[in-house]
PDB file of N, CA, C and O in Angstrom, chain B, residues numbered from 101:
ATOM      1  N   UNK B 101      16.882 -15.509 -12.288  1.00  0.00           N
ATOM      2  CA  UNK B 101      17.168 -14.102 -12.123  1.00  0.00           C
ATOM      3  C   UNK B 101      16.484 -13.544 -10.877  1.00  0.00           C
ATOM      4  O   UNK B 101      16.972 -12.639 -10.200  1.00  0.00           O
ATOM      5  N   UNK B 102      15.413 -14.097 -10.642  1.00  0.00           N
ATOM      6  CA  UNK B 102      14.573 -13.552  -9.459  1.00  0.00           C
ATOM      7  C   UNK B 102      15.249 -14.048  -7.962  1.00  0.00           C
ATOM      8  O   UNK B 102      15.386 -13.477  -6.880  1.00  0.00           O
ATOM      9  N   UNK B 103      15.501 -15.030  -8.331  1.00  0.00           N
ATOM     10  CA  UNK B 103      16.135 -15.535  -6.992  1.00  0.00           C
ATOM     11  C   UNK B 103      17.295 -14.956  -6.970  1.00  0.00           C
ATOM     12  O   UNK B 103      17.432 -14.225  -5.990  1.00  0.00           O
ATOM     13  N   UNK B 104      18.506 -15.017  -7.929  1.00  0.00           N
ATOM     14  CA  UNK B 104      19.588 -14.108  -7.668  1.00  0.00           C
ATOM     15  C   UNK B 104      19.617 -12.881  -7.193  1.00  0.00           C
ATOM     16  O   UNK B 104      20.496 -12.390  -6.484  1.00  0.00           O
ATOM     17  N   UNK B 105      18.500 -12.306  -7.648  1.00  0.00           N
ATOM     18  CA  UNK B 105      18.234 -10.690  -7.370  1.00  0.00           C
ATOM     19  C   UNK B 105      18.011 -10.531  -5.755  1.00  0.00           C
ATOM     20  O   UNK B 105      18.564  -9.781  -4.950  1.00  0.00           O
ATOM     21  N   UNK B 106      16.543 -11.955  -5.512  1.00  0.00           N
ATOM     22  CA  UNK B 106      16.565 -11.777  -4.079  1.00  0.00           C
ATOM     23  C   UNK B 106      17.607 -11.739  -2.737  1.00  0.00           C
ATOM     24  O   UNK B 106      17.690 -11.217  -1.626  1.00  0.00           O
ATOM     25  N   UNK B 107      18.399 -12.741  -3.705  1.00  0.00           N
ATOM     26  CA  UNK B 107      19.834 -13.151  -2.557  1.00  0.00           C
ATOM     27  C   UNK B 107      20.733 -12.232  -2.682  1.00  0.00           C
ATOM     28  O   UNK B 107      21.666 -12.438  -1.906  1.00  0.00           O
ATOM     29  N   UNK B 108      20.918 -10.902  -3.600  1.00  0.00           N
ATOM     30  CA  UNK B 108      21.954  -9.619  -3.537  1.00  0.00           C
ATOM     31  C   UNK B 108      21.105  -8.879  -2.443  1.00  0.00           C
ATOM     32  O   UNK B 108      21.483  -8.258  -1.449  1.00  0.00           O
ATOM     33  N   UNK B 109      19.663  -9.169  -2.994  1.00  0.00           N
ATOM     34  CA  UNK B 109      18.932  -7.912  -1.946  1.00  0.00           C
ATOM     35  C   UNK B 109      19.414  -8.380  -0.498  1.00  0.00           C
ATOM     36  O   UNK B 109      20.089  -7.668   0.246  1.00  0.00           O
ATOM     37  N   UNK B 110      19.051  -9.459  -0.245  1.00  0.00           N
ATOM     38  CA  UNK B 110      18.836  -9.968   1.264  1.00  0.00           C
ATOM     39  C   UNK B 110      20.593  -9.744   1.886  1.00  0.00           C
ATOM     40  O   UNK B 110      20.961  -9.741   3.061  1.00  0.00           O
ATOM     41  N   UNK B 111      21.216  -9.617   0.952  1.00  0.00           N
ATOM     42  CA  UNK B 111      22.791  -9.433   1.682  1.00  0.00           C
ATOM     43  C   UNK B 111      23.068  -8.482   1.596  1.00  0.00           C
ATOM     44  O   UNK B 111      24.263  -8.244   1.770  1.00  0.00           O
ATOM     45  N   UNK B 112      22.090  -7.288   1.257  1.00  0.00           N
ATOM     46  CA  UNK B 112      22.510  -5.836   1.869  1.00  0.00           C
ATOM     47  C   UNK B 112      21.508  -5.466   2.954  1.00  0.00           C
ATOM     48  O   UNK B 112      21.274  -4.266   3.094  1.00  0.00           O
ATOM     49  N   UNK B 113      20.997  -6.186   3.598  1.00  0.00           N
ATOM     50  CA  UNK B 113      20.391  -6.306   4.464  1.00  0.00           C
ATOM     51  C   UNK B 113      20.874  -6.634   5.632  1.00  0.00           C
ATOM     52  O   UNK B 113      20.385  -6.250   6.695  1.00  0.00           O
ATOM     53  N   UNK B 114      21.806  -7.319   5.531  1.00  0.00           N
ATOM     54  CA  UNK B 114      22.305  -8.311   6.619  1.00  0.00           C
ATOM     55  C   UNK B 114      23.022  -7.219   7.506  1.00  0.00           C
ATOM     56  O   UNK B 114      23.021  -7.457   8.714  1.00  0.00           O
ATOM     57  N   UNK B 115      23.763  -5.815   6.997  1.00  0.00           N
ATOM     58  CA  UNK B 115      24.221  -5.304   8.390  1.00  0.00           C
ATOM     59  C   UNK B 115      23.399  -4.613   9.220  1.00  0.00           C
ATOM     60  O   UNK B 115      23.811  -4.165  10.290  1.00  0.00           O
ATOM     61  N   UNK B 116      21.998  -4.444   8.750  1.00  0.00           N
ATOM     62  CA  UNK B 116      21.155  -4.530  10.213  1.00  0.00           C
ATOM     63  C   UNK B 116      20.463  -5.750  10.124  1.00  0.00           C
ATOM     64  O   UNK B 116      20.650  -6.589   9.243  1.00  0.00           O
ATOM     65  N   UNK B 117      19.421  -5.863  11.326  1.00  0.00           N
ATOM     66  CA  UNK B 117      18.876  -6.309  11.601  1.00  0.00           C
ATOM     67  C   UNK B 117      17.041  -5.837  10.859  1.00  0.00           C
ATOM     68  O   UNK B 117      16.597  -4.712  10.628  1.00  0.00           O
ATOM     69  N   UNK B 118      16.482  -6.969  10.698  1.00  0.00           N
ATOM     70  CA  UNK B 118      15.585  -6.320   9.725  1.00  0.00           C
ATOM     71  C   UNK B 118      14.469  -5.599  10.603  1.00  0.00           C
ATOM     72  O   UNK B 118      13.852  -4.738   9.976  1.00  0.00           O
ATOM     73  N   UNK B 119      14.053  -5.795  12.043  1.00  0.00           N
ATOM     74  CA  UNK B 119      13.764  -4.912  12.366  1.00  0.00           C
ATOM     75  C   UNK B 119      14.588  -3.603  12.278  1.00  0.00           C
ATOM     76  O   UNK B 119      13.710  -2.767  12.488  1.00  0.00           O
ATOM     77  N   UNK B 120      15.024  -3.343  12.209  1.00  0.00           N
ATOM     78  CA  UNK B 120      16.010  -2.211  12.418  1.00  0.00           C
ATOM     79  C   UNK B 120      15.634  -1.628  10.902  1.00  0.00           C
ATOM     80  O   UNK B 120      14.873  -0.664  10.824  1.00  0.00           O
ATOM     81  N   UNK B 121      15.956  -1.982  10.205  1.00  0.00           N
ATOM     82  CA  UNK B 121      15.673  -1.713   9.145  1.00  0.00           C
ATOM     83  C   UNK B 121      14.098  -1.228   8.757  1.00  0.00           C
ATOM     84  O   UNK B 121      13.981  -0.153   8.168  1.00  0.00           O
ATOM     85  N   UNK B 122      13.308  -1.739   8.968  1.00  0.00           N
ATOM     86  CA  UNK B 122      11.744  -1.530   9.116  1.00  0.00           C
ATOM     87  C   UNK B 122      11.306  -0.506   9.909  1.00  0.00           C
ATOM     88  O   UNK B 122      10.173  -0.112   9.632  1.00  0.00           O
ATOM     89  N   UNK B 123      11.961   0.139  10.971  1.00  0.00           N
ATOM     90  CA  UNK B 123      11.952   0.930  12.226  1.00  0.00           C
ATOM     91  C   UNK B 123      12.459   2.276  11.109  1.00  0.00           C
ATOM     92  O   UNK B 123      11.841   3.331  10.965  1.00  0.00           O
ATOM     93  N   UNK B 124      13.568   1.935  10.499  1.00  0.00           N
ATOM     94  CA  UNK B 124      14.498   3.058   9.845  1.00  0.00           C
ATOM     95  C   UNK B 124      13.855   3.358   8.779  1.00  0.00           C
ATOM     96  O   UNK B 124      14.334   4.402   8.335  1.00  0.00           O
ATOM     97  N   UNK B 125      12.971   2.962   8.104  1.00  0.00           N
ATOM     98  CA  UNK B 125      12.897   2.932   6.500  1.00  0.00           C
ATOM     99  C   UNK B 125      11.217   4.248   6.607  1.00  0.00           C
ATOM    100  O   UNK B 125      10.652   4.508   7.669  1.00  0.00           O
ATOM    101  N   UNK B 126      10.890   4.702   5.520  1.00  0.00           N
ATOM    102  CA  UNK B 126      10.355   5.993   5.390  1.00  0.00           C
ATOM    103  C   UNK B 126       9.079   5.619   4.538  1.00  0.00           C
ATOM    104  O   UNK B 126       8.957   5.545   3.315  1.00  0.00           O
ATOM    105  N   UNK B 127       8.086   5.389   5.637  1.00  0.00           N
ATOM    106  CA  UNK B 127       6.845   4.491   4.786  1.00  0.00           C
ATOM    107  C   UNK B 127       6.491   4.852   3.523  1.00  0.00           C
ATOM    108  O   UNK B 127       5.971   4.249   2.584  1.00  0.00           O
ATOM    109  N   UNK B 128       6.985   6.259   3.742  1.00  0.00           N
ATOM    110  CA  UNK B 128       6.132   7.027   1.962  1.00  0.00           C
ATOM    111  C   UNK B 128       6.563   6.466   0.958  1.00  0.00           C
ATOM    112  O   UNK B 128       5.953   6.213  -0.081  1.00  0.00           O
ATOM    113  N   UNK B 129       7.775   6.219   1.264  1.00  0.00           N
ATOM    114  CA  UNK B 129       8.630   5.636   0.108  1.00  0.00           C
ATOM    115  C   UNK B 129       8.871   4.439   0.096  1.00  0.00           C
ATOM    116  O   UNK B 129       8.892   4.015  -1.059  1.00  0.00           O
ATOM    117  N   UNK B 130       9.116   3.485   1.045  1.00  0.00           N
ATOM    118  CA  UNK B 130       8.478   2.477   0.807  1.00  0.00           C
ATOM    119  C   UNK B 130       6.823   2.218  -0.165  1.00  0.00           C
ATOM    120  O   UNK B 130       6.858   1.249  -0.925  1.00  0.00           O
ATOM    121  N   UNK B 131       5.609   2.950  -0.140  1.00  0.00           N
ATOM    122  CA  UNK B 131       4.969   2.727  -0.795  1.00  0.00           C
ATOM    123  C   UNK B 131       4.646   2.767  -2.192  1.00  0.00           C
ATOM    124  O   UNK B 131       3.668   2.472  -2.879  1.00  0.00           O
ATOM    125  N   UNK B 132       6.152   3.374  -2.444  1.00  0.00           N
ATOM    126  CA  UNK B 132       6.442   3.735  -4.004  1.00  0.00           C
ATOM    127  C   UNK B 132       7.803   2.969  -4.519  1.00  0.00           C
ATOM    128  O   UNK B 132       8.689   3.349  -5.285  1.00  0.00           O
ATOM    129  N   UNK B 133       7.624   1.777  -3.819  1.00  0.00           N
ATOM    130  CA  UNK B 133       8.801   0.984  -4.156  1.00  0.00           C
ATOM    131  C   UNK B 133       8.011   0.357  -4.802  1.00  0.00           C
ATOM    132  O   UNK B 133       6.819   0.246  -4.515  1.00  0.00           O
ATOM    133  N   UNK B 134       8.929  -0.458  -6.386  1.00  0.00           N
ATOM    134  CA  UNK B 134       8.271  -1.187  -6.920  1.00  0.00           C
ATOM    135  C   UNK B 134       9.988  -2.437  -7.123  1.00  0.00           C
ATOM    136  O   UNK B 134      11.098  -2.385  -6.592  1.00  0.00           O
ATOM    137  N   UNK B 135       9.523  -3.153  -7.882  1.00  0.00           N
ATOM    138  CA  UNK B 135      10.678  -4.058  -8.234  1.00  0.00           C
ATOM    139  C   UNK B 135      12.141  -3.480  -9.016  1.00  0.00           C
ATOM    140  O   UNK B 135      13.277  -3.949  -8.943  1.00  0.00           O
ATOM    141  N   UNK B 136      11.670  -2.358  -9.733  1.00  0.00           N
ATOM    142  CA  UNK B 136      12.842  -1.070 -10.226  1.00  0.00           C
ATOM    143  C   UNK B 136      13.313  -0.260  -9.395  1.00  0.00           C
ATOM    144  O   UNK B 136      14.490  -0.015  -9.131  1.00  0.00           O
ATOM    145  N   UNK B 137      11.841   0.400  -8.743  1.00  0.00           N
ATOM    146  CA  UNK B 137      12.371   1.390  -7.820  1.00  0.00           C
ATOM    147  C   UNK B 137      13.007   1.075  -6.511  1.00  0.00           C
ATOM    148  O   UNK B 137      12.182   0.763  -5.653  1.00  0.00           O
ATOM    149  N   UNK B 138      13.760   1.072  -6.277  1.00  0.00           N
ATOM    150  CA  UNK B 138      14.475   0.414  -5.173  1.00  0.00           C
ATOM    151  C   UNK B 138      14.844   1.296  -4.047  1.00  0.00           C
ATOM    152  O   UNK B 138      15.794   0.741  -3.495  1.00  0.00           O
ATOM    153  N   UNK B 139      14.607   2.219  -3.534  1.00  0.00           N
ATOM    154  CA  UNK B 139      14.784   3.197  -2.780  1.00  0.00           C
ATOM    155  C   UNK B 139      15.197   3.148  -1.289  1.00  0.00           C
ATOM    156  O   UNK B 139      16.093   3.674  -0.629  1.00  0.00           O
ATOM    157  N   UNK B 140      14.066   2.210  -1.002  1.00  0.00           N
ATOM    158  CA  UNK B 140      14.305   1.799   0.336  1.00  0.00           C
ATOM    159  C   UNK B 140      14.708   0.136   0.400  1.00  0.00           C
ATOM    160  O   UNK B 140      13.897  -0.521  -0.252  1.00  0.00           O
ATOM    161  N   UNK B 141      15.411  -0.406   0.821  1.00  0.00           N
ATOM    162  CA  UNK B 141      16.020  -1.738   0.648  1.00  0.00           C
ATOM    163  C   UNK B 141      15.142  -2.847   1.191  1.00  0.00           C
ATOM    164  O   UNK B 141      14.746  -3.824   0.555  1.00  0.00           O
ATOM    165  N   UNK B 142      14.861  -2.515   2.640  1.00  0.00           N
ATOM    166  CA  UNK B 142      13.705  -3.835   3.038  1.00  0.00           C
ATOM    167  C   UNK B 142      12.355  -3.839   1.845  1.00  0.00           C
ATOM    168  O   UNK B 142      12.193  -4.915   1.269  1.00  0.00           O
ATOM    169  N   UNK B 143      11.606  -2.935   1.547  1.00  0.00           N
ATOM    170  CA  UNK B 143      10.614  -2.794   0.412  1.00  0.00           C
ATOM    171  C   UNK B 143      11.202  -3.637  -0.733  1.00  0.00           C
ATOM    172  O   UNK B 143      10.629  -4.638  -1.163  1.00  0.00           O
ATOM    173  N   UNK B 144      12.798  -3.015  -1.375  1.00  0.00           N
ATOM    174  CA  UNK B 144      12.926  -3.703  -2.249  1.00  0.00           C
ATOM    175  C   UNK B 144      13.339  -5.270  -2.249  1.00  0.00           C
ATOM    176  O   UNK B 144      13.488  -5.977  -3.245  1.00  0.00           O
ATOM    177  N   UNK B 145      13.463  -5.580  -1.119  1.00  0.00           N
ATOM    178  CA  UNK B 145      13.797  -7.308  -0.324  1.00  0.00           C
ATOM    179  C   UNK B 145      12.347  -8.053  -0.590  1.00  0.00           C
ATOM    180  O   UNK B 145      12.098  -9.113  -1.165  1.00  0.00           O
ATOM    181  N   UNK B 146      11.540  -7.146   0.014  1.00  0.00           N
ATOM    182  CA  UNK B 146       9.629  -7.511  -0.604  1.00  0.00           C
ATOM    183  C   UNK B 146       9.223  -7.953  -1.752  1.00  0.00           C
ATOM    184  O   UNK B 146       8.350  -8.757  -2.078  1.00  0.00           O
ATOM    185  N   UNK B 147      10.348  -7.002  -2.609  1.00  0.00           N
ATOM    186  CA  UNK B 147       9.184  -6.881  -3.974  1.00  0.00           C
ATOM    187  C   UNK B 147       9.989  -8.261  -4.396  1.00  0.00           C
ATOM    188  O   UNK B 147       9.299  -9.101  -4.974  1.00  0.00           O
ATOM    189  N   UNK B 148      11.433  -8.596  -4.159  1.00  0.00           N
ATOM    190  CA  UNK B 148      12.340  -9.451  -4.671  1.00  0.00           C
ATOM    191  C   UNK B 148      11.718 -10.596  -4.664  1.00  0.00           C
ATOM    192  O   UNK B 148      11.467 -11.357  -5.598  1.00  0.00           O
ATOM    193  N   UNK B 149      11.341 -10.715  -2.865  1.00  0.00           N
ATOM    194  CA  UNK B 149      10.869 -11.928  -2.393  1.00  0.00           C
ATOM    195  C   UNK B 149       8.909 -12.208  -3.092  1.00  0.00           C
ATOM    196  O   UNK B 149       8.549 -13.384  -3.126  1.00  0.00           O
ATOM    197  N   UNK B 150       8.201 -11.469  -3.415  1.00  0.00           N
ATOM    198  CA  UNK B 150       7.506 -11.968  -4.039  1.00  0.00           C
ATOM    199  C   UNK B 150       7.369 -12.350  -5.661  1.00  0.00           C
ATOM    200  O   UNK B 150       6.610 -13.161  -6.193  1.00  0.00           O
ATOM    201  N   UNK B 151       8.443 -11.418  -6.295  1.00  0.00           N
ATOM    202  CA  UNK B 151       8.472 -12.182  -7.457  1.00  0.00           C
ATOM    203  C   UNK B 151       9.240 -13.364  -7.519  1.00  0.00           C
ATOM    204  O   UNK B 151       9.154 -13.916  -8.616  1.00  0.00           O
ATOM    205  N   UNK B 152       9.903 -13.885  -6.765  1.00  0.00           N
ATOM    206  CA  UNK B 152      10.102 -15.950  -6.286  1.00  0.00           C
ATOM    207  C   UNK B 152       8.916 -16.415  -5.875  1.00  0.00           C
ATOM    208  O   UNK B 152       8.683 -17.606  -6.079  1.00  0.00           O
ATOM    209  N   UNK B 153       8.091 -15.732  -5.328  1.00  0.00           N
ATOM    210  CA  UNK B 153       7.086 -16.836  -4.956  1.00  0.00           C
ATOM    211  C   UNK B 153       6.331 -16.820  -5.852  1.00  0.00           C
ATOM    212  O   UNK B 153       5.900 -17.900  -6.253  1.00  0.00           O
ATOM    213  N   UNK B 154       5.988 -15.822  -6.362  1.00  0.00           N
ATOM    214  CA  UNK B 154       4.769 -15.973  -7.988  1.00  0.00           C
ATOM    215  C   UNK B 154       5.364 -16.771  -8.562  1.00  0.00           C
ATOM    216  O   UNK B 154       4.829 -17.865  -8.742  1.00  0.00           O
ATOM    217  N   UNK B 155       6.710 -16.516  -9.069  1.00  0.00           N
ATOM    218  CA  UNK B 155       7.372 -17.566 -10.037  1.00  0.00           C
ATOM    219  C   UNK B 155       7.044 -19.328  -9.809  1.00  0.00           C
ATOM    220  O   UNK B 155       6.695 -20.265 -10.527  1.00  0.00           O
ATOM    221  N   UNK B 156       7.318 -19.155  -8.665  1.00  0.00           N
ATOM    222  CA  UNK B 156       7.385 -20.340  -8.263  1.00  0.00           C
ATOM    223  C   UNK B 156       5.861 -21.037  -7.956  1.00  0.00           C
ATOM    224  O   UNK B 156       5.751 -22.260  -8.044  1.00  0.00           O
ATOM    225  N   UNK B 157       4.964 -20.387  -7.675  1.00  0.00           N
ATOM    226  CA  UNK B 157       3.454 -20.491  -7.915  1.00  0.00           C
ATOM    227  C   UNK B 157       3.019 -21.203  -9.669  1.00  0.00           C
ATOM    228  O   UNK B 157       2.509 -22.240 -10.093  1.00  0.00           O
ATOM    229  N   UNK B 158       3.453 -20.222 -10.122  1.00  0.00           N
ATOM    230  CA  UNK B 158       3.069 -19.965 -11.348  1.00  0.00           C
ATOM    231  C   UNK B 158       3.507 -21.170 -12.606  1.00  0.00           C
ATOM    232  O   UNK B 158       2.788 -21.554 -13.529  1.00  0.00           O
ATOM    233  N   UNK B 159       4.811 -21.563 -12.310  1.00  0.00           N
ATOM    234  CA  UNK B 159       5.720 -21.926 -13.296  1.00  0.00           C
ATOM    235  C   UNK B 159       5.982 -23.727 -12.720  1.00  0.00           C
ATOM    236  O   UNK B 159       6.308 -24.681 -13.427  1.00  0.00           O
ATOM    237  N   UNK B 160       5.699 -23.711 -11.207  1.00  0.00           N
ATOM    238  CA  UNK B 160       5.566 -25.001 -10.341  1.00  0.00           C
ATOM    239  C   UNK B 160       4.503 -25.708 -11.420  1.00  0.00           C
ATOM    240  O   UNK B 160       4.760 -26.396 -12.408  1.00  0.00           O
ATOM    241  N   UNK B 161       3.197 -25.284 -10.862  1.00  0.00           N
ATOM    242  CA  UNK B 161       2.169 -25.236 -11.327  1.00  0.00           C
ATOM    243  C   UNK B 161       2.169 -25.865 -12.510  1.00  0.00           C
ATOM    244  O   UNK B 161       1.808 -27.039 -12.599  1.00  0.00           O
ATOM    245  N   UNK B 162       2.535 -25.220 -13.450  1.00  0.00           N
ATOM    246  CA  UNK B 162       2.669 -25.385 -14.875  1.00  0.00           C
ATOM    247  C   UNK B 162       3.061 -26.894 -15.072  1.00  0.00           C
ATOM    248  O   UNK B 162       2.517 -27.975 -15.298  1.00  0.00           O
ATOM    249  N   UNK B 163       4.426 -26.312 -14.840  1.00  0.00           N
ATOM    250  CA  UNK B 163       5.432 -27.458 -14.973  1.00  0.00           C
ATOM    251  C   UNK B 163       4.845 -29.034 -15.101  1.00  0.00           C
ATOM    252  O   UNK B 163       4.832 -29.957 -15.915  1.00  0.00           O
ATOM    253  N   UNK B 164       4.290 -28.658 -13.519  1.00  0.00           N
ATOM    254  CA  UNK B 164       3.750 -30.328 -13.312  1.00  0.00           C
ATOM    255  C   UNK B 164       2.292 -30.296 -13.521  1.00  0.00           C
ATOM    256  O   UNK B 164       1.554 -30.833 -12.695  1.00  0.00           O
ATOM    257  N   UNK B 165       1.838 -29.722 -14.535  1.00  0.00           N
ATOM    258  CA  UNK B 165       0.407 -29.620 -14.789  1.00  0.00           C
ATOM    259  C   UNK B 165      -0.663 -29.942 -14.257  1.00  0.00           C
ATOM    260  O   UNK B 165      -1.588 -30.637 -14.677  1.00  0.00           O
ATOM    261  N   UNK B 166      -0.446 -29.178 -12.891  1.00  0.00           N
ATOM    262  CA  UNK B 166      -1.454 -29.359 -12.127  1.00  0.00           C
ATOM    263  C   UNK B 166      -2.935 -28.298 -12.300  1.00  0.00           C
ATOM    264  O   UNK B 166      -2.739 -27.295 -12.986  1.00  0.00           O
ATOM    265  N   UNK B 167      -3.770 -28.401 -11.963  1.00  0.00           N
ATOM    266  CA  UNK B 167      -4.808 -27.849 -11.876  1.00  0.00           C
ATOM    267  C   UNK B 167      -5.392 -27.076 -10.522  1.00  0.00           C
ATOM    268  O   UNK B 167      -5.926 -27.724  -9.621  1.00  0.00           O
ATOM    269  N   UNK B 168      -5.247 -25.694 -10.463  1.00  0.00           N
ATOM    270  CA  UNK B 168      -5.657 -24.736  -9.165  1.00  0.00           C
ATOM    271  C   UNK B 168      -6.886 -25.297  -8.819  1.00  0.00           C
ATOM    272  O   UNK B 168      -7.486 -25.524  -9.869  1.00  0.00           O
ATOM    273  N   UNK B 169      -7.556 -25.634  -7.841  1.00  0.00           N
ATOM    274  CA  UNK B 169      -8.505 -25.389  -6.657  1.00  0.00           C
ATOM    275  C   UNK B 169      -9.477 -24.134  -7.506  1.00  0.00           C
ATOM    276  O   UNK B 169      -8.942 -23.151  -8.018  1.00  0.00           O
ATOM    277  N   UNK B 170     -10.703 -24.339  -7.532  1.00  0.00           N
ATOM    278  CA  UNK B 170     -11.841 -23.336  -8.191  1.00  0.00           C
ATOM    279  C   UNK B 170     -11.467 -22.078  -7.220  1.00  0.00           C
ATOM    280  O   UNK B 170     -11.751 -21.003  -7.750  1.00  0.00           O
ATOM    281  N   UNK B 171     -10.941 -21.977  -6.025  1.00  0.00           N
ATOM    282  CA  UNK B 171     -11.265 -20.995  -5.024  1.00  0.00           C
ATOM    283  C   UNK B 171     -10.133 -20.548  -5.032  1.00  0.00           C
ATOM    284  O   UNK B 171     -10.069 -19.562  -4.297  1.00  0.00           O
ATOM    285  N   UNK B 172      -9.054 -20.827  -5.580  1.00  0.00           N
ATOM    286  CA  UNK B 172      -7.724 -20.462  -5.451  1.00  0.00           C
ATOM    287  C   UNK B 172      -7.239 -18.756  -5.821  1.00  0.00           C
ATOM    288  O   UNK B 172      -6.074 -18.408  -5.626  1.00  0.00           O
ATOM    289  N   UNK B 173      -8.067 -17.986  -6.253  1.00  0.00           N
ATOM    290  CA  UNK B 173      -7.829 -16.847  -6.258  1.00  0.00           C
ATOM    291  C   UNK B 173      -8.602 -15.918  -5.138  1.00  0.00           C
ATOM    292  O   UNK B 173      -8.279 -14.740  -4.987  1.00  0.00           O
ATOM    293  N   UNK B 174      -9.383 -16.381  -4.561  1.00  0.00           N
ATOM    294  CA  UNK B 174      -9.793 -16.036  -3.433  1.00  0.00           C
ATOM    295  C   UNK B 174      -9.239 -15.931  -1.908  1.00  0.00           C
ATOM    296  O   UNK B 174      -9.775 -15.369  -0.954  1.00  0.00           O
ATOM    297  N   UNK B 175      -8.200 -16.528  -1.951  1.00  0.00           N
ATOM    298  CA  UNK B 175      -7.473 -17.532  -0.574  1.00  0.00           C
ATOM    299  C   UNK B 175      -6.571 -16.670   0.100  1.00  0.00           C
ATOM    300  O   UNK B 175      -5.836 -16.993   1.033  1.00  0.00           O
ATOM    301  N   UNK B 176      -6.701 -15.215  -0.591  1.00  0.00           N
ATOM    302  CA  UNK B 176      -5.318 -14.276  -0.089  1.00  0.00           C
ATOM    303  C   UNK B 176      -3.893 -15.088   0.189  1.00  0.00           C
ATOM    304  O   UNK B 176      -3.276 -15.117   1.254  1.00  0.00           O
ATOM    305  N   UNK B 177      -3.611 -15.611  -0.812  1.00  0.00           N
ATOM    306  CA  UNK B 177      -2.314 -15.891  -0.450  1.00  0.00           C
ATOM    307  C   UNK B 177      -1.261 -15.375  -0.908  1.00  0.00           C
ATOM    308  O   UNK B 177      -0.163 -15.731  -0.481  1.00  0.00           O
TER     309      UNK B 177
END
């Protein structure tokens, strides 16, 4: 679902250019975008694109029962 979601977002994106889009978009509201609130489209392309990568952090992880690095919440990633 996350990835589907990301790939509708990212193709209403496509008739600008994402600078363009970033240039256009209204920081305030961008900062009150969340994964529901969708207001501004590049923000909501953000929120899309990081809930795939948590997922995929998270559930990778799992899967193949690996074990995080002691420092791994530290690493800003």
């Amino acid at each position: 679902n996350d990835l589907t979601r990301a790939q509708t977002s990212v193709r209403t994106l496509q008739a600008k250019s994402l600078q363009e889009e970033i240039v256009a978009m209204d920081a305030a509201q961008c900062k009150q975008s969340t994964i529901d609130n969708r207001s501004v489209p590049v923000c909501a392309f953000y929120w899309d694109v990081r809930e795939v990568t948590n997922a995929l952090k998270i559930e990778v992880i799992a899967a193949l029962q690996l074990r995080l690095p002691p420092y791994f919440q530290g690493d800003n990633d």
